[in-house]
Phi, psi and omega in degrees: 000142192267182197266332180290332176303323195265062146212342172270125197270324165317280186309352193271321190283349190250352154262146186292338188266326130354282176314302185308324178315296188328308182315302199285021174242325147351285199285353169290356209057006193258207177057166163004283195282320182281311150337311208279298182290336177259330160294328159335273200319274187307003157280336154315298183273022147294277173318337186061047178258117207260157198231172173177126191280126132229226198059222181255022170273352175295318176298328161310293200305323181253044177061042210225068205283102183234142166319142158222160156235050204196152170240127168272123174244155174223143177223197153267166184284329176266350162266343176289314174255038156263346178276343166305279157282005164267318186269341199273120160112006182218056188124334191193126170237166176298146184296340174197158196306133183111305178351100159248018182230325200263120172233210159193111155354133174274317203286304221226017165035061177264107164333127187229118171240146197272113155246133161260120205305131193098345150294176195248107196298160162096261172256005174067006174281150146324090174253169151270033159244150201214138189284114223300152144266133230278310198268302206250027157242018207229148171216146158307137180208098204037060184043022199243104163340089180231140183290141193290158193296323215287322180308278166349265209300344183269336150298359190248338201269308174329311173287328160313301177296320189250346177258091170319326179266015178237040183296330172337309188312305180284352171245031152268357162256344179267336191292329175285316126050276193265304174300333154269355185066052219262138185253184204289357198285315215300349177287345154285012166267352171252203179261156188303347177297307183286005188254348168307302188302321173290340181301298187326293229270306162344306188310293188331311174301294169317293178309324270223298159318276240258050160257317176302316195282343188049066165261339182229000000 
């Protein structure tokens, strides 16, 4: 085995005994992609660019430990193209020829896809939750920039709802839900577009519990 293979996460993903290591070092905070993100980050905040992980390395960071093979970044339109032109050819190319959101780590080909805060999570129409503002959406998290729980989840209920194939989403809110034990109150922190749908899925849960308790 070569030295790049036990560092290219792409060749690391295509053997099953390989990935799963990768997995279990993953949920350690160790491996491949957390090595990858805290060097990110700090190049980022070199650059004085500023950032904030969601998606699901965000559902990792408020404890919701699920796999990815990807890193989500959110910038500004003007820090993405300042990340274009400071980083792409110093650490990082386009994922394919043209590319302008989608990239790769050169050293660990790790996939980095870009959103910039004021696109519309989901089917990417005009809604009223629009992907965060940067300063006053954002919480520290093991010294790594994340989009805040309230966000998150409400970009994730925004996106379920208006995108059919993005039913994931919604049911990546009820696993915070459950894991966070967040109780139907939490739905006045969000925005009104979003709280029937988070009320349903709360229900779910809740019903879902007292079937197990054989309350109902």
């Amino acid at each position: 085995m070569t030295s790049k293979d036990t560092t290219d996460f792409q060749q690391t993903l295509q053997s099953p005994v390989r990935a799963y290591q990768e997995g279990l070092e993953f949920f350690m905070g160790k491996g491949i992609l957390n090595e990858t993100i805290r060097r990110i980050t700090v190049e980022l905040e070199q650059k004085g660019i500023a950032y904030s992980v969601t998606d699901a390395f965000a559902l990792n960071q408020h404890g919701y430990r699920r796999f990815t093979e990807d890193i989500d970044l959110l910038m500004t339109p003007e820090g993405l193209k300042r990340f274009r032109e400071e980083l792409v050819g110093l650490g990082y190319r386009p994922a394919f020829p043209g590319a302008t959101r989608k990239f790769r780590t050169t050293a660990e080909n790790v996939p980095v896809e870009i959103i910039t805060s004021g696109e519309y999570p989901g089917d990417g129409l005009p809604k009223p939750i629009q992907f965060h503002d940067l300063e006053q959406d954002c919480v520290v998290i093991d010294g790594i920039k994340t989009v805040t729980l309230e966000k998150l989840i409400e970009l994730k209920l925004a996106s379920g709802i208006s995108a059919p194939d993005r039913l994931k989403d919604l049911a990546d809110v009820q696993e915070l839900i459950k894991l966070k034990n967040l109780d139907a109150d939490f739905a006045a922190r969000l925005n009104p577009y979003v709280r029937e749908k988070f009320t349903e899925l709360h229900r779910g849960v809740a019903d879902a519990r007292n079937r197990e308790r054989g309350e109902l």
